[in-house]
C-alpha positions as CSV (number, residue, x, y, z in Angstrom):
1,X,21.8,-40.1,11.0
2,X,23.0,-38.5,14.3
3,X,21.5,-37.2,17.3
4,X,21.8,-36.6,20.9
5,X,20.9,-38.8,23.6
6,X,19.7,-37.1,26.5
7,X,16.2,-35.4,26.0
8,X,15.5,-32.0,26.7
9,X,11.8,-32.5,28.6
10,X,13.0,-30.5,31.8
11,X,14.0,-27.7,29.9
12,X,11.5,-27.4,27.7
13,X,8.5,-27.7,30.1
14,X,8.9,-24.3,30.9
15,X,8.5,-23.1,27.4
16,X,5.4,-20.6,27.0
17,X,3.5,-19.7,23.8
18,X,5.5,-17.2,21.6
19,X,3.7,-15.3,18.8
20,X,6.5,-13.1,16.6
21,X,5.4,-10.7,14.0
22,X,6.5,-10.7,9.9
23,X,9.9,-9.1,9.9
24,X,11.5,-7.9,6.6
25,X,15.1,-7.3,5.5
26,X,18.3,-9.1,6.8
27,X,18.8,-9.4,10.3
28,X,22.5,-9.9,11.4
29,X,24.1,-10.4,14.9
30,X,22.8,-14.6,15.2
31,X,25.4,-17.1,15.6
32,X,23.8,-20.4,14.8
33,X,27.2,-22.5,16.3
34,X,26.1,-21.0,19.6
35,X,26.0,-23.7,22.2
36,X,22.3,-24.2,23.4
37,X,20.8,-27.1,25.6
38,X,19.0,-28.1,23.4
39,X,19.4,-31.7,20.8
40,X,21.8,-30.7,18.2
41,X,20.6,-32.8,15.3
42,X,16.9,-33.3,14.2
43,X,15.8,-37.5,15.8
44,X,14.1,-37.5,12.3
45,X,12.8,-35.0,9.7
46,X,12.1,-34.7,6.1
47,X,14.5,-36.5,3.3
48,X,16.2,-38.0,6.2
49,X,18.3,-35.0,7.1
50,X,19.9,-32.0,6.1
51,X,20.9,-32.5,2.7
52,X,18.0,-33.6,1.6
53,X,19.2,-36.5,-0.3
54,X,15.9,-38.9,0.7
55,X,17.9,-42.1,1.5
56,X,17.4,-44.9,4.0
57,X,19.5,-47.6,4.8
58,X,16.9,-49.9,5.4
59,X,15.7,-52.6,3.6
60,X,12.1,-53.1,2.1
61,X,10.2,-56.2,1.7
62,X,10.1,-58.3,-1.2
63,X,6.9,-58.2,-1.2
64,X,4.1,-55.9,0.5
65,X,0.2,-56.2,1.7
66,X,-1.4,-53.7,3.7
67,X,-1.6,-53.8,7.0
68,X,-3.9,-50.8,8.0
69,X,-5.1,-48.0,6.8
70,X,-6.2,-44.2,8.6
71,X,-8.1,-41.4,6.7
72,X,-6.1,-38.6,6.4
73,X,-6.1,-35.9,3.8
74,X,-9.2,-34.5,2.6
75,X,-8.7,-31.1,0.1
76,X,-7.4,-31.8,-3.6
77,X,-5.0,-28.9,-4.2
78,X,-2.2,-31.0,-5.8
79,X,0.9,-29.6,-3.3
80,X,2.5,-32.6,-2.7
81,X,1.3,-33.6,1.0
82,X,3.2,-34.3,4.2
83,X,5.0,-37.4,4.7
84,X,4.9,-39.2,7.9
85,X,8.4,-39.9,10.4
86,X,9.1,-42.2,12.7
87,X,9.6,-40.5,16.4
88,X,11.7,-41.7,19.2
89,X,8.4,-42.7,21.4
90,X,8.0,-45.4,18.3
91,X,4.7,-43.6,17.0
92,X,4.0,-41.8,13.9
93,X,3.6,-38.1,13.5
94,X,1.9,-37.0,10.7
95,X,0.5,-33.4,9.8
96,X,-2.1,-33.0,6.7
97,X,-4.2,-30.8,4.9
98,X,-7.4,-30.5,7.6
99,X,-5.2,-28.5,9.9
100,X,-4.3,-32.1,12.1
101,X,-0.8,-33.1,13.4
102,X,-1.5,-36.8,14.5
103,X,0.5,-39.6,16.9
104,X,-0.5,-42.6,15.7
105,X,0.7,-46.1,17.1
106,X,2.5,-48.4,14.4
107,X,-0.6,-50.4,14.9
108,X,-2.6,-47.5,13.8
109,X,-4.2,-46.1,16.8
110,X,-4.8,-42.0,17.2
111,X,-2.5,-41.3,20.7
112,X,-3.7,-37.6,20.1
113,X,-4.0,-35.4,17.7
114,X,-3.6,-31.2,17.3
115,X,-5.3,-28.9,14.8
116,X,-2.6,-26.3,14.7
117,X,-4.9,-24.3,11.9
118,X,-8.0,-23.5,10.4
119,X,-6.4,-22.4,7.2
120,X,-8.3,-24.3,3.9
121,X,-5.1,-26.1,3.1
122,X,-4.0,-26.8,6.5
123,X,-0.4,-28.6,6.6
124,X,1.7,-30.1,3.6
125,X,4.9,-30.0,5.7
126,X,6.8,-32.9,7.2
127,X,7.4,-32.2,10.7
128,X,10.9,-32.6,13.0
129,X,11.3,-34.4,15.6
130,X,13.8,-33.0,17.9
131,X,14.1,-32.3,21.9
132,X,10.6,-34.5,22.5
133,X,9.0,-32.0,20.1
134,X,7.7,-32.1,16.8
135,X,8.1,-28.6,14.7
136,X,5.5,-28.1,12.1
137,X,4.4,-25.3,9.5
138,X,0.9,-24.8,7.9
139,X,-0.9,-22.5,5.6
140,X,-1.7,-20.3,7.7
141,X,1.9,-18.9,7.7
142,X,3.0,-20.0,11.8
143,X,5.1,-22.4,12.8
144,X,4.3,-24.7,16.2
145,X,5.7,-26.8,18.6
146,X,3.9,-29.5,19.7
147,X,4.6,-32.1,23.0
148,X,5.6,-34.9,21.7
149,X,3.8,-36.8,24.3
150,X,0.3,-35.3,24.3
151,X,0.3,-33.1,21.7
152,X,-0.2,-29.8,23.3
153,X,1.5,-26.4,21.9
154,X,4.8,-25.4,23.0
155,X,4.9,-22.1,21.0
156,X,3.4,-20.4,17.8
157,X,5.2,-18.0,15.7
158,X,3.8,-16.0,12.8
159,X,6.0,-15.9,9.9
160,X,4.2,-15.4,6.5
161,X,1.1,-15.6,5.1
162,X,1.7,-19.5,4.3
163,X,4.7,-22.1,5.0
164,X,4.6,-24.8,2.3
165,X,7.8,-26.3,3.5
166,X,8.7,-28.5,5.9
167,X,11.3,-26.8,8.2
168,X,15.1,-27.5,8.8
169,X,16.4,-28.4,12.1
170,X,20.0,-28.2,13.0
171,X,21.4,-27.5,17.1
172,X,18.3,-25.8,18.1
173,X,17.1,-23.4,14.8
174,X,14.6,-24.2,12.5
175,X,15.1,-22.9,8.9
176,X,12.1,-22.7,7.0
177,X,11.1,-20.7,3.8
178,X,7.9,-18.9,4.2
179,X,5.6,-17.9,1.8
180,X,3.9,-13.5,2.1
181,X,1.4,-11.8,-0.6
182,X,2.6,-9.6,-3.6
183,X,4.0,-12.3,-3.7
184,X,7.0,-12.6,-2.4
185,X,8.9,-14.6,0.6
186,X,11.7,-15.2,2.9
187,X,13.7,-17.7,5.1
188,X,13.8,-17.4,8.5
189,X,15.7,-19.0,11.8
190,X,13.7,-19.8,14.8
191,X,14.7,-20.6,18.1
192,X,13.2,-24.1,18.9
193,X,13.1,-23.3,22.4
194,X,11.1,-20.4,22.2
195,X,10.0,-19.7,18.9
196,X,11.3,-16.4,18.6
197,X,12.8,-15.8,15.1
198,X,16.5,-15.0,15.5
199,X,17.4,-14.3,12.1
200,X,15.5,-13.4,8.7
201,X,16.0,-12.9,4.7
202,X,13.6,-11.6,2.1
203,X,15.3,-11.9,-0.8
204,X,13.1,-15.0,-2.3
205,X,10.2,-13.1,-4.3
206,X,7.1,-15.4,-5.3
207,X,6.3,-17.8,-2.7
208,X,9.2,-20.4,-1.8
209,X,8.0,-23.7,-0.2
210,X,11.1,-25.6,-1.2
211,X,12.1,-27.0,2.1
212,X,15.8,-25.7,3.1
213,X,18.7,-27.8,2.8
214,X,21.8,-27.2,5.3
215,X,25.4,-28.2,3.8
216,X,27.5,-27.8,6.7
217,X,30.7,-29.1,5.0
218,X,30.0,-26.8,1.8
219,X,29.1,-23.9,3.8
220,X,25.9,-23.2,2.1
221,X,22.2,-23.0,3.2
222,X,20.2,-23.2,0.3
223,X,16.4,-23.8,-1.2
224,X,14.5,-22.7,-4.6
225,X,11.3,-20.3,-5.1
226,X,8.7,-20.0,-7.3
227,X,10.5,-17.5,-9.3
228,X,12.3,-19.7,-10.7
229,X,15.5,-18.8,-8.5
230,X,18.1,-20.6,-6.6
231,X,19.1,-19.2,-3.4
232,X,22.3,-19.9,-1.0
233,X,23.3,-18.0,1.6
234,X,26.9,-19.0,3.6
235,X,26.9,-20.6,6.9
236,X,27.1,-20.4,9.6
237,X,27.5,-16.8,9.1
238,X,24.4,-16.3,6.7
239,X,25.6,-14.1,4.1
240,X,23.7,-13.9,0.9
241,X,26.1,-16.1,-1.2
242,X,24.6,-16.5,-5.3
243,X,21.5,-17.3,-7.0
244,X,20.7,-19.5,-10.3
245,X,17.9,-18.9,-12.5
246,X,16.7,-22.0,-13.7
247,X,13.8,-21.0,-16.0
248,X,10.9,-22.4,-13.7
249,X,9.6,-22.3,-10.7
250,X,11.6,-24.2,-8.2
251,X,8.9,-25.8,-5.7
252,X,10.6,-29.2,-4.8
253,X,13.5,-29.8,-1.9
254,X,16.7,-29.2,-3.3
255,X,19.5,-32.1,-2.7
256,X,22.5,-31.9,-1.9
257,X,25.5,-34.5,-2.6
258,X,29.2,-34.4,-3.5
259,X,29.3,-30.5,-3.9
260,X,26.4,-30.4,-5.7
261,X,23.2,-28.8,-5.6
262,X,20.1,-31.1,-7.4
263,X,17.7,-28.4,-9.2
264,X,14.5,-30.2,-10.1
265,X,12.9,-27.5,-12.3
266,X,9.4,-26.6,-14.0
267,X,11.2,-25.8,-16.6
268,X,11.5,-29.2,-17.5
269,X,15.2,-29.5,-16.6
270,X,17.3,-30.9,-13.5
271,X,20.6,-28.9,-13.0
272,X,23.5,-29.7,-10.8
273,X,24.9,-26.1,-9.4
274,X,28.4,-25.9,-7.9
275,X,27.3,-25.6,-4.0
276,X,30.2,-22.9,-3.2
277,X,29.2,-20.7,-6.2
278,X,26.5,-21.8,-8.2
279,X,28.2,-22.8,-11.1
280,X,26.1,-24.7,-13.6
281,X,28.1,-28.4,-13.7
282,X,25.2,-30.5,-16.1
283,X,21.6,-30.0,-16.9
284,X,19.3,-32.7,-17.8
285,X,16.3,-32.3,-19.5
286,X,13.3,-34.3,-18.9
287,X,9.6,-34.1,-21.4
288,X,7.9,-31.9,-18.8
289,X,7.8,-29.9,-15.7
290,X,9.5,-31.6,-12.7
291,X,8.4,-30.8,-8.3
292,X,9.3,-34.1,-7.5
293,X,12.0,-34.0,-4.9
294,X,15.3,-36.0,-5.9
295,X,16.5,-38.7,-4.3
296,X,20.3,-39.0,-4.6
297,X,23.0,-42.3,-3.5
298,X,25.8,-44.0,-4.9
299,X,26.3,-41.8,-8.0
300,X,22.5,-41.5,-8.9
301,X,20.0,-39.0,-8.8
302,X,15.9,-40.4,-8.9
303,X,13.7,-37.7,-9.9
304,X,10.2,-37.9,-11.3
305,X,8.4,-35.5,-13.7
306,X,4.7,-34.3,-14.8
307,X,5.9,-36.5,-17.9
308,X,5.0,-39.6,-15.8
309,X,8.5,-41.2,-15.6
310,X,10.7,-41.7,-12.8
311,X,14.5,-41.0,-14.1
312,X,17.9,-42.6,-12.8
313,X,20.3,-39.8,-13.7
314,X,24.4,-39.9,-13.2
315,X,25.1,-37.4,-10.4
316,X,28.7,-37.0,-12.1
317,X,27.4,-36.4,-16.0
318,X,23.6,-35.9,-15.8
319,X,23.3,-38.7,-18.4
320,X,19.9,-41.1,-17.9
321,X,20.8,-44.3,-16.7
322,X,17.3,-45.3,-17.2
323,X,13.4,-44.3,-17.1
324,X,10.8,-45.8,-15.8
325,X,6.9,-44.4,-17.2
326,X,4.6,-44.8,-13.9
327,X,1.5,-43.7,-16.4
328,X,1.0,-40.6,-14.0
329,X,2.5,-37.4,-12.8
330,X,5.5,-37.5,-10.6
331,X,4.7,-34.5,-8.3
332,X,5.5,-36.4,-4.8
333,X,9.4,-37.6,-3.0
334,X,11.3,-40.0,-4.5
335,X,13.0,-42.4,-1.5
336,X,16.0,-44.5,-2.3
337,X,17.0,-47.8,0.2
338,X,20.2,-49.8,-0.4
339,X,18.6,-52.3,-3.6
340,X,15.2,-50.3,-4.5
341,X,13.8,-46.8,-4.6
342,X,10.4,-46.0,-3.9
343,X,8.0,-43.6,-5.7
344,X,4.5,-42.8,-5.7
345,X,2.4,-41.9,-9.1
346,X,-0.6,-40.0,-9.5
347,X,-2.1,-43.7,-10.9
348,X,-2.8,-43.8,-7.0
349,X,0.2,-46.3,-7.3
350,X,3.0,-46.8,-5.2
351,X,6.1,-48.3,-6.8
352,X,8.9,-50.0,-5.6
353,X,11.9,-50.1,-8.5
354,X,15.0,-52.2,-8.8
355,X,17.6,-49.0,-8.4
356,X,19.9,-51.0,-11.3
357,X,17.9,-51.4,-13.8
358,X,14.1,-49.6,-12.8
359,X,12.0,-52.8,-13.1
360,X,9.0,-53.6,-10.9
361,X,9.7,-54.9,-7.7
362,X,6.2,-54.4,-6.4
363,X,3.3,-52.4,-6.9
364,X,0.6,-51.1,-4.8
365,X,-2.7,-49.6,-6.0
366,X,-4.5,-46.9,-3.6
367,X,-7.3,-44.7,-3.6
368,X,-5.3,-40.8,-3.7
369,X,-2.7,-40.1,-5.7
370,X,0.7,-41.0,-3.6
371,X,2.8,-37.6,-3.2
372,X,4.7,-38.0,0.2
373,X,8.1,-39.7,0.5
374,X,7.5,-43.1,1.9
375,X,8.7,-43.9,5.3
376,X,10.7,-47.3,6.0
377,X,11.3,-48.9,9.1
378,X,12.8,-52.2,10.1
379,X,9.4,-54.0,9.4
380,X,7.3,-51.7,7.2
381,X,6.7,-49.0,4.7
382,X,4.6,-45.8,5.7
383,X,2.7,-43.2,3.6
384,X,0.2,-40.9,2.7
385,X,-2.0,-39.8,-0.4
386,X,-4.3,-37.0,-1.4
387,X,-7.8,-37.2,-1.5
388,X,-9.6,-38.1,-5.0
389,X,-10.7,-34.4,-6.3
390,X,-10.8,-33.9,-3.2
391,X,-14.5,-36.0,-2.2
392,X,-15.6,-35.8,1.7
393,X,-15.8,-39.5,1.2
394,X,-13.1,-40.1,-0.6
395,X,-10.1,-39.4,1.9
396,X,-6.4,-40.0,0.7
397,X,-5.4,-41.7,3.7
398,X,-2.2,-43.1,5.7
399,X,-1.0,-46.8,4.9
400,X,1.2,-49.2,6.4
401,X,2.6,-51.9,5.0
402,X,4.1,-55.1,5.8
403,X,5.7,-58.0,4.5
């Protein structure tokens, strides 16, 4: 991963609240090369980066016991939920579903925490962490900055009528796929600094909340809708490039890896597309529908599926390498590290599979079923589940683990 060393505090603290209205049709005129002061890479944000390919070079334990755990989510719609990061200050940031974005100490204490909505499903996104802020969608359709240091707002923009994704951050723009009635949707670029939305698409129809994925070398921005559709625009002019019907709705991250574009589908399938024109290269077809979002290293793709099995798929062929049946829906992020990749089930397990051959490393039973991609740090393993049909005293909560 890269980033930028110097922070961007001075600048930033002069930043006021910014509330932009819903704009509709293409905008052109942005350059998003334009040199800004602020970080140029995202510290951390969701799937480690901007292809979305949910790998970590770090190791995990051989074996696991929890170390803590923090109520967290509390509603039951099944929308995967948001996975925690890592920050720069060496805390936690964590949004979820009451409306909250948390700081919480790797020892598991609250630093502060901001509700950035009242809307009934409050956050599923995964914020980034970039220029001592941490950029976060909710349900209510805005996008907000928060301090990373005490919480408070930067900005708020209105975008939609609901952001599902987590958003995209590359040299100072956010690209995030918004959700608006009918229904319908769009992408938009906003300006971290400010929050004012420099650049807007609404071609997506039927609510997107695939979170965008940015090939810089392919030239492509791209993400998937619940229409079923594949959409890519070029970059870094932002033309509208091709779309790909798959059949299903599209609501997972797409990844991206050796030119290709990994589909996961609810029409049961996972299709590699030709980045630079959409070109259908292999499709796999799995027993049922599939939101989980891919992990991809080394020549394999791990996806999961509503049929309850995690697959190991050839990125070259799209032949199965092997399956693994975690006795649950797959709905969550699959996370691959150098030996093992990580998946949660709706068992309310959390697996850790040997990437060669899928057999059980470890397992670890919870309460909620485990839907965000699991965090892993030098000496632990981070993540969050949703509530148990969704019971006031039955909180999906946020876990650490440990050797």
């Amino acid at each position: 991963m890269h980033e930028r060393g110097h922070t961007r505090r001075a600048f930033l603290a002069g930043v006021g609240t910014a509330v932009a209205g819903s704009l509709a049709g293409c905008q052109s005129g942005f350059d998003p090369l334009a040199s800004t002061s602020l970080d140029e890479f995202a510290a951390t944000q969701f799937r480690q980066g901007l292809l979305n390919q949910g790998y970590t070079d770090r190791a995990i334990p051989a074996s696991v016991e929890k170390a803590w755990e923090l109520p967290t989510n509390h509603g039951d719609h099944t929308a995967a939920k948001g996975s925690p990061v890592l920050a720069p200050s060496g805390d936690l940031v964590v949004a979820d579903d009451t409306g909250r974005v948390r700081a919480v100490s790797t020892d598991g204490e609250v630093r502060w925490a901001t509700t950035i909505t009242q809307a009934g499903r409050g956050s599923h996104g995964t914020a980034a962490i970039a220029n001592e802020t941490a950029y976060v969608g909710a349900y209510d359709g805005a996008l907000s900055a928060l301090d990373l240091a005490t919480g408070k707002r930067r900005w708020r923009t209105d975008l939609g009528d609901a952001i599902g994704a987590s958003p995209t951050y590359y040299n100072g723009v956010l690209y995030v796929a918004v959700e608006h009635a009918a229904p319908s949707g769009s992408v938009a670029a906003v300006d971290a600094a400010t929050g004012s939305v420099q650049w807007r698409d609404s071609r997506p129809t039927n609510h997107p909340h695939s979170t965008v994925a940015l090939d810089r070398e392919g030239g492509r921005l791209l993400f998937g809708s619940n229409d079923g559709h594949v959409y890519a625009w070029s970059f870094p002019d932002l033309e509208r490039a091709w779309t790909h019907d798959t059949g299903g709705d599209v609501k997972a991250p797409i990844a991206v890896a050796d030119g290709l574009a990994i589909v996961p589908s609810w029409a049961g399938t996972v299709t590699a597309l030709d980045v630079e024109d959409g070109a259908v290269e292999w499709e796999f077809e799995a027993d049922a529908d599939l939101m989980c979002a891919p992990a991809v290293d080394s020549g394999t793709v791990y996806v999961g599926s509503h049929d309850d099995n995690l697959y190991a798929i050839a990125l070259d062929s799209g032949e199965e390498r092997w399956r693994f049946d975690t006795g649950g829906w797959v709905i969550g992020s699959a996370v691959a590290t150098p030996d093992h990749v990580l998946v949660g089930s709706y068992t309310s397990t959390l697996y850790a599979l040997d990437r060669e051959s899928g057999d059980v490393a470890w397992a670890v039973d919870n309460r909620g079923h485990v839907t965000s991609a699991p965090l892993v740090t030098d000496d632990a393993v981070y993540y969050t589940e949703r509530a148990v049909d969704g019971e006031a005293d039955r909180p999906g909560s946020l876990y650490k683990l440990t050797a």
